[in-house]
OpenMM code with the backbone's topology and positions (N, CA, C; nanometers):
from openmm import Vec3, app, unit

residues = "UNK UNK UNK UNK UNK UNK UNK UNK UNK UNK UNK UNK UNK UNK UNK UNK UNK UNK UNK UNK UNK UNK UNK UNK UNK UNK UNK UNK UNK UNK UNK UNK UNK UNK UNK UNK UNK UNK UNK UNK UNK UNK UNK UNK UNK UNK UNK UNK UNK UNK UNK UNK UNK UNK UNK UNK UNK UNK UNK UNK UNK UNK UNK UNK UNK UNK UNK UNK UNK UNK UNK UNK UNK UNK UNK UNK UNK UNK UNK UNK UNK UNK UNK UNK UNK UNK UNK UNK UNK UNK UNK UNK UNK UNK UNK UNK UNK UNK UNK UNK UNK UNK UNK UNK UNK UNK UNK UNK UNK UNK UNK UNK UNK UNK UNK UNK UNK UNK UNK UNK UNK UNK UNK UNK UNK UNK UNK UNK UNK UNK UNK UNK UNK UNK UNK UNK UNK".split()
positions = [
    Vec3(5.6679, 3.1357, -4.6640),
    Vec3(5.6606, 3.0036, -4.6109),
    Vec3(5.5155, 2.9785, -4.5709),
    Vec3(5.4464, 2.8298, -4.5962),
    Vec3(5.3257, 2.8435, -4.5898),
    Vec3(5.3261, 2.8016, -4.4643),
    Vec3(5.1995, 2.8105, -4.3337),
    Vec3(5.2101, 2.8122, -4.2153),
    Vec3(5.1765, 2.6515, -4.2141),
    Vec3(5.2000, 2.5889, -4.1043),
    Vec3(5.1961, 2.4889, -4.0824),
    Vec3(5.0093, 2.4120, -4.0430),
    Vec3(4.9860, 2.3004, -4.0335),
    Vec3(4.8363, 2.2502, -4.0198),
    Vec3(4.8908, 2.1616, -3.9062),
    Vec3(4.7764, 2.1709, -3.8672),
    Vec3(4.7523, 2.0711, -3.7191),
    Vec3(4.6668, 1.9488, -3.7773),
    Vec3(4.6406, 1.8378, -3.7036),
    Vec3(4.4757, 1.7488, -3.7288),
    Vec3(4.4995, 1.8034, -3.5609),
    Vec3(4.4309, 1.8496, -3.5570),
    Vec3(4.4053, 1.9102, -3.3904),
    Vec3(4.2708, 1.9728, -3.4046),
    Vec3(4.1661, 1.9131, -3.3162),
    Vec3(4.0241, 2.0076, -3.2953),
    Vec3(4.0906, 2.1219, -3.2415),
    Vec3(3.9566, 2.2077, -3.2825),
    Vec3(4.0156, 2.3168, -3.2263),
    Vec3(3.9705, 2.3236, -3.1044),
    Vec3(4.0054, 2.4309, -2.9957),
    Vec3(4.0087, 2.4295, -2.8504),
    Vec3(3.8087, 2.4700, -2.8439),
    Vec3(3.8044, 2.3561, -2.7124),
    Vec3(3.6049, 2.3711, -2.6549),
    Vec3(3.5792, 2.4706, -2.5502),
    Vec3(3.5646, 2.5874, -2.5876),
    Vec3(3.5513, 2.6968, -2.5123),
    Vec3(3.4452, 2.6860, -2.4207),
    Vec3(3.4329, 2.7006, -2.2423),
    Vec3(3.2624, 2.6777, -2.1765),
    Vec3(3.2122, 2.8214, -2.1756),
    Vec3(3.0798, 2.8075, -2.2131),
    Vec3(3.0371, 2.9348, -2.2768),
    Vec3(3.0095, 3.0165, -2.1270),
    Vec3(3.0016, 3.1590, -2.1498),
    Vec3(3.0069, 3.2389, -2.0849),
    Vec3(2.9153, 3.2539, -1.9125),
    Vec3(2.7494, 3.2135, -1.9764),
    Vec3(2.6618, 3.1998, -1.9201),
    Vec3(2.6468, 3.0546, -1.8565),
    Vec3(2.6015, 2.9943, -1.7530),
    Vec3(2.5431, 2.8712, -1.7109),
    Vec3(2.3817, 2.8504, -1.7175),
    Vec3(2.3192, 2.8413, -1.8044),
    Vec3(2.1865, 2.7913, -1.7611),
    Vec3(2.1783, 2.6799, -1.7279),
    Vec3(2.0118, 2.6627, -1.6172),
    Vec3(2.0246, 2.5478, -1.5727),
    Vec3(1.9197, 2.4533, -1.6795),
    Vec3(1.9538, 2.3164, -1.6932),
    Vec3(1.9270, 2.2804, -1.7844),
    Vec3(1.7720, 2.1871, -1.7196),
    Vec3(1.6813, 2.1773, -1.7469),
    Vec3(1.5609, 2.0750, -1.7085),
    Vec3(1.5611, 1.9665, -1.7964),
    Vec3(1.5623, 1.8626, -1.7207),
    Vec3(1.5101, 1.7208, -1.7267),
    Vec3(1.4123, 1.6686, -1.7064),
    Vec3(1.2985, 1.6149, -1.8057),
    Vec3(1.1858, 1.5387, -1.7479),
    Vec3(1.2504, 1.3875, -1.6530),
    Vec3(1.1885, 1.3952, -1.5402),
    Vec3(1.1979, 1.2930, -1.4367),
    Vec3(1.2842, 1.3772, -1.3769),
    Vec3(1.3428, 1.4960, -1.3660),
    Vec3(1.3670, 1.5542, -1.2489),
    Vec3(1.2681, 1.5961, -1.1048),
    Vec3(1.2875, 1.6185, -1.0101),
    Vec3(1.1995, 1.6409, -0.8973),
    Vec3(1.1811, 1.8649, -0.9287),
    Vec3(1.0248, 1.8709, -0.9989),
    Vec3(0.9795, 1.9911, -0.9269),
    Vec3(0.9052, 2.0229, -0.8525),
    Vec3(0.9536, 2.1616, -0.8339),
    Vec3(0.8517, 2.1846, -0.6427),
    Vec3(0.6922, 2.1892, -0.7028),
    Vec3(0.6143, 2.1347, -0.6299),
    Vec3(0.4983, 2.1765, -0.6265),
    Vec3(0.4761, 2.2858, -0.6927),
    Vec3(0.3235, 2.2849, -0.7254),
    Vec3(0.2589, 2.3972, -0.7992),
    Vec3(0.0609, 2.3514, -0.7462),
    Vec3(0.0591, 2.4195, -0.6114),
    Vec3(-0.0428, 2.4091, -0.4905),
    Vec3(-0.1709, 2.4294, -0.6292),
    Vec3(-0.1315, 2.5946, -0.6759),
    Vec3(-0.2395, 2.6269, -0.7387),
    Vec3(-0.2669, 2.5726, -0.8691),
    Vec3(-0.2256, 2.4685, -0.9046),
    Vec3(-0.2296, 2.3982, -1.0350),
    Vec3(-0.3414, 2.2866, -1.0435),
    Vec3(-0.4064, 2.2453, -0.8993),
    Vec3(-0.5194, 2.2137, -0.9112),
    Vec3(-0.4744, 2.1079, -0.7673),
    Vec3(-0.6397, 2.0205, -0.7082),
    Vec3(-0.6554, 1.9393, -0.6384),
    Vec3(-0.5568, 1.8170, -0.6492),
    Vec3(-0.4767, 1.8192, -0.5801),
    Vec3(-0.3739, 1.6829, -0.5690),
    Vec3(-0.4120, 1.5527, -0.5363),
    Vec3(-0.5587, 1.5687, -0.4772),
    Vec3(-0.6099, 1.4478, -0.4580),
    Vec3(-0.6901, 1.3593, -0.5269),
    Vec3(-0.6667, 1.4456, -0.6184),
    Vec3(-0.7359, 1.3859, -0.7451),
    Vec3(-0.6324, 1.3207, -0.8809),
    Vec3(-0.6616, 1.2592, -0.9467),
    Vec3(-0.5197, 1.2059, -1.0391),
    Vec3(-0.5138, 1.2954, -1.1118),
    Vec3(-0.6104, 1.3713, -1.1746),
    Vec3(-0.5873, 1.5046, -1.3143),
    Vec3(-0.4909, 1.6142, -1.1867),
    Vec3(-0.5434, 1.6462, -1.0794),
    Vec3(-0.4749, 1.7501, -1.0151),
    Vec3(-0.3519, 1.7149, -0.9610),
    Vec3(-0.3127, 1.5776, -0.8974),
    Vec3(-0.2019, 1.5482, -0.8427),
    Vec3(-0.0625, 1.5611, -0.9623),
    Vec3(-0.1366, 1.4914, -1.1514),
    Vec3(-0.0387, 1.5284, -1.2230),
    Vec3(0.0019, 1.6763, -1.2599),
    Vec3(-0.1342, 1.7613, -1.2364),
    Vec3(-0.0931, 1.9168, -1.2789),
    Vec3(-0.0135, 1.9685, -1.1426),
    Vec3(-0.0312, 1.9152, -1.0017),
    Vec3(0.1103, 2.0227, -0.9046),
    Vec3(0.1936, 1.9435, -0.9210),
    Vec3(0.2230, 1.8289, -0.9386),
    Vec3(0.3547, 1.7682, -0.9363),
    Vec3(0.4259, 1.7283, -1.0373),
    Vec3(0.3830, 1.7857, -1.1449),
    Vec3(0.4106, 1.7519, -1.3338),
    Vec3(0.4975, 1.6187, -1.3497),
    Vec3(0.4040, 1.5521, -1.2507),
    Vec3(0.4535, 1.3807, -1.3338),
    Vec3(0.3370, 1.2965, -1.2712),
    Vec3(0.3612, 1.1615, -1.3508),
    Vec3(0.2574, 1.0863, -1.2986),
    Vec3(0.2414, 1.0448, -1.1254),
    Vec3(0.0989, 1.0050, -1.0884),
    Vec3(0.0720, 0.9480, -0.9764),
    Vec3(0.1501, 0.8210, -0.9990),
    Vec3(0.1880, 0.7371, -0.8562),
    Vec3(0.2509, 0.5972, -0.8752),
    Vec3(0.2242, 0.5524, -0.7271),
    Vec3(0.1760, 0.4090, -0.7269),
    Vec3(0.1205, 0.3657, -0.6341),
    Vec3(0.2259, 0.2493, -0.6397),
    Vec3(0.2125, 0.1855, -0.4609),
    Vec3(0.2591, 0.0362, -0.5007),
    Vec3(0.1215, -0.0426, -0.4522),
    Vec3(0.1316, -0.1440, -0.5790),
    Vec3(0.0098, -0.2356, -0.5376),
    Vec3(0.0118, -0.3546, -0.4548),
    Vec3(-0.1209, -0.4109, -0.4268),
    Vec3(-0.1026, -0.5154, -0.3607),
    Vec3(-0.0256, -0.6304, -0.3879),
    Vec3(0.0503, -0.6312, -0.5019),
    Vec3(0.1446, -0.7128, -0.5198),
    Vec3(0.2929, -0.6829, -0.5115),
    Vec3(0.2794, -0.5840, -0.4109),
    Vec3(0.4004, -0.5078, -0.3823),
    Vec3(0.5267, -0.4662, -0.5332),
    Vec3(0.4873, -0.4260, -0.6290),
    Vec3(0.5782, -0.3533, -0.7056),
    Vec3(0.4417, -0.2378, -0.7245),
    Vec3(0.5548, -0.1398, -0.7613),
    Vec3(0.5814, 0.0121, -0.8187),
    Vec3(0.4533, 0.0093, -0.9486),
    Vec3(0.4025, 0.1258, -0.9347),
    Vec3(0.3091, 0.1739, -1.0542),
    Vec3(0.2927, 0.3149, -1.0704),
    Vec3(0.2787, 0.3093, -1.2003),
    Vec3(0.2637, 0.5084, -1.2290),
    Vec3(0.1332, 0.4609, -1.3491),
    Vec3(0.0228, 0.5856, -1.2375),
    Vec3(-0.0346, 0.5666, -1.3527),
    Vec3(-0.0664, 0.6907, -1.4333),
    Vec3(-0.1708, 0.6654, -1.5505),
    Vec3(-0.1785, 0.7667, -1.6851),
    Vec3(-0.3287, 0.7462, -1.7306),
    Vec3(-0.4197, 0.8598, -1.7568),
    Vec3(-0.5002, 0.8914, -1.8139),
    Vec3(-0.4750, 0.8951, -1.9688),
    Vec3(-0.5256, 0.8027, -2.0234),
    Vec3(-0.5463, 0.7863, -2.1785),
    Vec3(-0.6751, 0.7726, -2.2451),
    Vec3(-0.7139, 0.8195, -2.3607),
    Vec3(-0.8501, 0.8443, -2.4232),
    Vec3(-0.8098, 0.7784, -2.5584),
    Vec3(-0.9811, 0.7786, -2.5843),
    Vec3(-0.9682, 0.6819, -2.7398),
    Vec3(-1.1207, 0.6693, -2.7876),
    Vec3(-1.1335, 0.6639, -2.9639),
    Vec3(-1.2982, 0.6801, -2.9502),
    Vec3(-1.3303, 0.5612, -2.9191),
    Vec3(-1.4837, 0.5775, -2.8786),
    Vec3(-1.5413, 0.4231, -2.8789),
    Vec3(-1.6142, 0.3682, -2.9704),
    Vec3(-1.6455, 0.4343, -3.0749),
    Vec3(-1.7311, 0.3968, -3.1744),
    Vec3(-1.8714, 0.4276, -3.1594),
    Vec3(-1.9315, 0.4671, -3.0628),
    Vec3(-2.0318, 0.5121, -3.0273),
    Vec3(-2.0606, 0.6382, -3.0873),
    Vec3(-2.1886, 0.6562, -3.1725),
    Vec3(-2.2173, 0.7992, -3.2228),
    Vec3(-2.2791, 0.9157, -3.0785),
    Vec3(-2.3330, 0.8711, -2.9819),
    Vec3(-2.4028, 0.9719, -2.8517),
    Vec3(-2.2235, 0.9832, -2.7696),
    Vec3(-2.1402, 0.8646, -2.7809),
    Vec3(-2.0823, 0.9121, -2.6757),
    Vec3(-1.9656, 0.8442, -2.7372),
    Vec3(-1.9012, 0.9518, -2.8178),
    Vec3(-1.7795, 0.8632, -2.9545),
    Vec3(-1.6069, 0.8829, -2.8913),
    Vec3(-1.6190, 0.9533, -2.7671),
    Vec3(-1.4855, 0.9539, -2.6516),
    Vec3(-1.4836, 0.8742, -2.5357),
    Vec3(-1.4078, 0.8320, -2.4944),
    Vec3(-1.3349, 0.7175, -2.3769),
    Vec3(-1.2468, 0.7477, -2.2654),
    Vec3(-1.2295, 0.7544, -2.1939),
    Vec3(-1.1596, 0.7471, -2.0958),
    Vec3(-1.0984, 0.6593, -2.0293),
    Vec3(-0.9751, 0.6131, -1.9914),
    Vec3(-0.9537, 0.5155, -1.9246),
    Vec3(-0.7740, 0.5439, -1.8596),
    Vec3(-0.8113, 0.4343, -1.7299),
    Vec3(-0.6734, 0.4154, -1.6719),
    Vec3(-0.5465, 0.3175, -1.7493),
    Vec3(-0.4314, 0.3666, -1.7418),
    Vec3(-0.3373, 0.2882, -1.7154),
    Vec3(-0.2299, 0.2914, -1.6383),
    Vec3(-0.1754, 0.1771, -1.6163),
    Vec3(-0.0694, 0.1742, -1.5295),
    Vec3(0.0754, 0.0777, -1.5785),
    Vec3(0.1578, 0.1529, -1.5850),
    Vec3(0.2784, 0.1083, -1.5856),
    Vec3(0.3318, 0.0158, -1.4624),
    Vec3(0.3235, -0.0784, -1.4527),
    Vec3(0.4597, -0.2020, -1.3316),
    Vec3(0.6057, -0.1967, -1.4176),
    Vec3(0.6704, -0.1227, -1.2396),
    Vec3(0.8252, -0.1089, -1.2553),
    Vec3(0.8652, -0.1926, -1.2230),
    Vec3(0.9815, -0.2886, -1.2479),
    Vec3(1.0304, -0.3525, -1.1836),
    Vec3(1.1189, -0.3465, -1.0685),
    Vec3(1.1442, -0.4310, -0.9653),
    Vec3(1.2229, -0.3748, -0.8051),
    Vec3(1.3585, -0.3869, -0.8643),
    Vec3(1.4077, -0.2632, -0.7938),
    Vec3(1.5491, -0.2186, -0.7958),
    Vec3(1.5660, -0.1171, -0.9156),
    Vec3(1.6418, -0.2115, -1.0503),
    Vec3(1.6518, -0.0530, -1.1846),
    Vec3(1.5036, -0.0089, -1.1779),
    Vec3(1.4534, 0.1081, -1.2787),
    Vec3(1.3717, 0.1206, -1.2779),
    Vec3(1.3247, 0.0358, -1.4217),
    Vec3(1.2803, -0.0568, -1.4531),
    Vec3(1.2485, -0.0931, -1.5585),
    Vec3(1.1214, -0.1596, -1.5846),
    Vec3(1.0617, -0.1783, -1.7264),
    Vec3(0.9414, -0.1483, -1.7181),
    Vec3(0.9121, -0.3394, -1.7175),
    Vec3(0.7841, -0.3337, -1.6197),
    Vec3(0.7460, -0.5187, -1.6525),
    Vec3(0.6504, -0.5653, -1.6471),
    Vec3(0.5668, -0.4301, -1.7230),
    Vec3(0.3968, -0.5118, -1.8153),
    Vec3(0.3610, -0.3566, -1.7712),
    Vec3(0.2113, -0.4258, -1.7647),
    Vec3(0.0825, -0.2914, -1.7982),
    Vec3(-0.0169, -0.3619, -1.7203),
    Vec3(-0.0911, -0.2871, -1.6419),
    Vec3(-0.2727, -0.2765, -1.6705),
    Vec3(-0.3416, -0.1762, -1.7335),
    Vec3(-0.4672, -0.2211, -1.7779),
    Vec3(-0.5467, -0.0945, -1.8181),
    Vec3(-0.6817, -0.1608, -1.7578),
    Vec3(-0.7527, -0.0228, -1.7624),
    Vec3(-0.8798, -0.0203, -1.7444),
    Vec3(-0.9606, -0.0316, -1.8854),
    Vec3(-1.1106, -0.0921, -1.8408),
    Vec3(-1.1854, -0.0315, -1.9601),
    Vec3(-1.2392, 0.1038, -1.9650),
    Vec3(-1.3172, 0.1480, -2.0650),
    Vec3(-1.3112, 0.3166, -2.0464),
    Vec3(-1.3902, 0.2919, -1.9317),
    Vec3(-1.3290, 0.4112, -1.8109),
    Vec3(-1.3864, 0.4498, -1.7032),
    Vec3(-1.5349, 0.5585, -1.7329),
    Vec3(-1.4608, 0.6528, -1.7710),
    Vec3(-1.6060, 0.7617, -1.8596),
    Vec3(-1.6311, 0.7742, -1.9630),
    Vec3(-1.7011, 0.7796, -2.0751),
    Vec3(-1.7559, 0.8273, -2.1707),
    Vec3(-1.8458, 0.9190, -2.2084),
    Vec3(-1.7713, 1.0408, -2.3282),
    Vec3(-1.8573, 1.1588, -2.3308),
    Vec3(-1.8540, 1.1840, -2.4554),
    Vec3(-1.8597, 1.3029, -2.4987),
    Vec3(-1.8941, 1.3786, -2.6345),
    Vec3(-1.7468, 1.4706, -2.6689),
    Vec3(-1.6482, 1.4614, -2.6014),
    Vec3(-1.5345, 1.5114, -2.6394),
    Vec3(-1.4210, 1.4517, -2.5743),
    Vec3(-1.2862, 1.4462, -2.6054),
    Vec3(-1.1661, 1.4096, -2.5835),
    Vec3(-1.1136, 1.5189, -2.4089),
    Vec3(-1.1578, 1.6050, -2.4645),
    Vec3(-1.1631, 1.7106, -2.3458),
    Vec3(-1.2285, 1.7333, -2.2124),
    Vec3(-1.3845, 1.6564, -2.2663),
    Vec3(-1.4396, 1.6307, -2.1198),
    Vec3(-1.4410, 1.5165, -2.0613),
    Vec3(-1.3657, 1.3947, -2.1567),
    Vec3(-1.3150, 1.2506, -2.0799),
    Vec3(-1.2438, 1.2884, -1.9912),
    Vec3(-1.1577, 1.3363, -2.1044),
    Vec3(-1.0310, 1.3587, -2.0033),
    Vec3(-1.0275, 1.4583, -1.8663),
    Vec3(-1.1054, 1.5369, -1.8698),
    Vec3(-1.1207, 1.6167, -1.7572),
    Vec3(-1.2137, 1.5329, -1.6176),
    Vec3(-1.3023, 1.4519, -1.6808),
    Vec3(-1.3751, 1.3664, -1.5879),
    Vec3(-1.2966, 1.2774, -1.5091),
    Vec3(-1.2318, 1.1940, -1.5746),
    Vec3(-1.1374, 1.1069, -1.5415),
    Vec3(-1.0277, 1.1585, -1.4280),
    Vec3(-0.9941, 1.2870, -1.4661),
    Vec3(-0.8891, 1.3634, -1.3895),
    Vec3(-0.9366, 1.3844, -1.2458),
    Vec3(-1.0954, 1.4004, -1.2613),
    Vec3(-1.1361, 1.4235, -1.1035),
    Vec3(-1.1607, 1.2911, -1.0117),
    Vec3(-1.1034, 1.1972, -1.0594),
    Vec3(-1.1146, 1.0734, -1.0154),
    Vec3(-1.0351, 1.0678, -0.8993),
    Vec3(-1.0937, 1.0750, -0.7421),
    Vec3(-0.9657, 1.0742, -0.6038),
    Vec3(-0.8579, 0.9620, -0.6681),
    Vec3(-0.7344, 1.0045, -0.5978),
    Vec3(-0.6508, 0.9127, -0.5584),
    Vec3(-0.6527, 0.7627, -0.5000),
    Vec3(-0.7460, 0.7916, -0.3993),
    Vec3(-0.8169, 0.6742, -0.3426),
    Vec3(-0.8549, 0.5808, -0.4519),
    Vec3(-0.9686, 0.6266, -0.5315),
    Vec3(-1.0332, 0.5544, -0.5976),
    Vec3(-0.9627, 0.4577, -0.7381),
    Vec3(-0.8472, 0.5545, -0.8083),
    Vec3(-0.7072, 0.5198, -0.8655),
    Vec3(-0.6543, 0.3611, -0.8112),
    Vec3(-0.6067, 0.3918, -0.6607),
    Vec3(-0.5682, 0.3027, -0.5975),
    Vec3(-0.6161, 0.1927, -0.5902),
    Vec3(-0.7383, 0.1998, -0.5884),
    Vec3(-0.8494, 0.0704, -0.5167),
    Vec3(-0.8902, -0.0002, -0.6514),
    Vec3(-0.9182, 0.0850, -0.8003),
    Vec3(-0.9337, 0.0611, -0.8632),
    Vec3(-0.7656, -0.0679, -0.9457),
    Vec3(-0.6880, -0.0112, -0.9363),
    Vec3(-0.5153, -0.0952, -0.9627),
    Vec3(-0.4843, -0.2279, -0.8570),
    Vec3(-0.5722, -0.1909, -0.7643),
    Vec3(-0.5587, -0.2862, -0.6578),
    Vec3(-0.6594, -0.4302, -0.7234),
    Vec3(-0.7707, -0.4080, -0.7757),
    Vec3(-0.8922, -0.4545, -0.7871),
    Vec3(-0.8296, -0.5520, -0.9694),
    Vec3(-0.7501, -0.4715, -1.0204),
    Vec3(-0.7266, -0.4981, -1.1605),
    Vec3(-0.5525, -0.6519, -1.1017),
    Vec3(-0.4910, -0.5913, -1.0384),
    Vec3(-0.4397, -0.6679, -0.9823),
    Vec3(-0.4793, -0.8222, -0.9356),
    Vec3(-0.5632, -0.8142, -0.8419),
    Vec3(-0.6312, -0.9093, -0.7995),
    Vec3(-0.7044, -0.9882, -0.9106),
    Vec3(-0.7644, -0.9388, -0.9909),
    Vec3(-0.7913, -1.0371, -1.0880),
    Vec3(-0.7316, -1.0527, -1.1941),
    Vec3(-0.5802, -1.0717, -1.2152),
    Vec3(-0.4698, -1.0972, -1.2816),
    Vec3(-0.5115, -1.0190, -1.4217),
    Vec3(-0.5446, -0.8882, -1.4722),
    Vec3(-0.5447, -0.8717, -1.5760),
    Vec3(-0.3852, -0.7914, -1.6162),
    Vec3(-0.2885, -0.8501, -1.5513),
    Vec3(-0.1640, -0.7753, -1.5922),
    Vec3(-0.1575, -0.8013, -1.7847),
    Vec3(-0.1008, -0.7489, -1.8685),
    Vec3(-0.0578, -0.7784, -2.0000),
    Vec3(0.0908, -0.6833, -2.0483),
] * unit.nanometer
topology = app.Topology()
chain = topology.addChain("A")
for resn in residues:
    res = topology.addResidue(resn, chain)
    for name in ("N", "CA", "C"):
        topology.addAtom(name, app.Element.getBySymbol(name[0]), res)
């Protein structure tokens, strides 16, 4: 007699082990020795996410170090800020600022490292300043 068929999945076994699983935009602990926090390159290396300010127009900002050439043969790398505006309540996204390049150098590597030593303060004052003269897009 031939055995009978199911349409039945077969049974979802939970596997033996639990690892824990990581999420970017989860909260990790600090990492002190990962560099100066008061700086935007160091605040993103201990706290492995972006800085986020609220500006003088009271919404939410995270900002980001981005590079790009400039066309320049002495100094053919760029540096510059941006900033994401969240909108209040979900988190959702509702425009941009950017900077023009803040530094310019001879590599992608030492923009970007220049830029990184930029205080917090100065981040701030600088988003505050871009604000004020409506360059949202």
């Amino acid at each position: 007699m031939a055995a009978e068929q199911h349409d039945q999945p077969p049974a979802v076994r939970e596997p033996a082990v639990h690892e824990p699983v990581v999420h970017e935009g989860h909260h990790h602990p600090p990492d002190h020795a990962a560099g100066d926090e008061r700086t935007l390159g160091g605040y993103m290396a201990v706290h492995k996410r972006p800085a986020a300010f609220e500006g003088v127009d009271g919404f939410s900002y995270s900002a980001d170090m981005l590079t790009d050439t400039t066309g320049e043969a002495a100094q053919p790398w760029g540096a510059y800020l941006f900033f994401v505006r969240w909108g209040h309540g979900d988190p959702e996204v509702q425009g941009h600022l950017e900077t023009d390049f803040v530094v310019k150098g001879t590599s992608e590597a030492v923009v970007r490292h220049q830029l990184g030593a930029m205080p917090l303060a100065s981040v701030k004052a600088t988003l505050d300043g871009l604000i004020r003269t409506g360059a949202s897009r």
